[in-house]
Structure formats: C-alpha cells, structure tokens
N, C-alpha and C positions, 0 to 999 in steps of 0.2 A: 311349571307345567309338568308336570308327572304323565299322562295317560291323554290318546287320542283313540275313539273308535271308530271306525270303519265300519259301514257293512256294506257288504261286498254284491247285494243284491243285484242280478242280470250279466254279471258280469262272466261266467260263465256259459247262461243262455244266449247273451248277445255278441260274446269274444270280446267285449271292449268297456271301459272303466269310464265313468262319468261320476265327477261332482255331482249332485243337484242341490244337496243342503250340506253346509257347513255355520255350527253357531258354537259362540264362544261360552265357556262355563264360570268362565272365569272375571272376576268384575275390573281387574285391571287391564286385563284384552279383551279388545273388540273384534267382530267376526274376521275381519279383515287383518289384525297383528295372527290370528291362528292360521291362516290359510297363508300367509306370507310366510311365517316359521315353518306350516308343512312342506311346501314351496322350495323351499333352501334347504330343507333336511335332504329332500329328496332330487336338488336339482343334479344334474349328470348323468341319474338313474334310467335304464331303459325299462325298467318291472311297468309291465300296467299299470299298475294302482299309481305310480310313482309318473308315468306319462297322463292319468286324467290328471291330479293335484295339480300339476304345469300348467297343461293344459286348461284351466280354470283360472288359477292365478294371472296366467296371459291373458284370458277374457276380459278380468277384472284392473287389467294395466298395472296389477300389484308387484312392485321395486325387486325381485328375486335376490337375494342375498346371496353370498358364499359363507355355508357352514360351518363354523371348527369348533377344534374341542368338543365332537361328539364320540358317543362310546355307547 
C-alpha cells in the first residue's frame, strides 16, 4: 500500500473528524485490513484525524496493532 486519501470534509466547520466511508482499492485487502493498518499507524496519536481512525476502528472491534518500521 503506497497512498491513503482523506478528505477532510466538516472537520473544520464542525471541530471534530469522523470516519463515514473507508474502502479498500486494493484486491488483497479488504475494507477492514485498511482501516486496521490506518489504525495502528496512527495508534498513540492525539491529531484529529488520528482520534476519528481509532475512534472508528474501536466501533468496528478491529484488533489495533503496534506499528514498526515505519518512516
């Protein structure tokens, strides 16, 4: 996986970041391995963007990993 995009839509007019759609592009992952990997890239993070991902992946009971070997 090379590239994840965002958009960031409301999240200035409302102060706060929400998931609503996340889908996979990819045919070896499914919706749920990409939202687990954003999940763990971002766990410990306090950034908005990085508290809705959690925040979502907790909705969905999805296993949050610990990260490494990232750069």
């Amino acid at each position: 996986m090379k590239y994840v995009l965002i958009d960031k839509t409301g999240t200035l007019t409302e102060g706060n970041f929400k998931v609503t759609r996340y889908n996979s592009l990819k045919e070896n992952l499914n919706d749920e391995d990409i939202l687990k990997i954003s999940a763990s890239l971002e766990k410990g993070s306090t950034h908005p963007l990085a508290i809705g991902i959690l925040s979502k992946a907790r909705e969905k009971e999805i296993n949050i990993e610990n990260a490494s070997n990232t750069h």
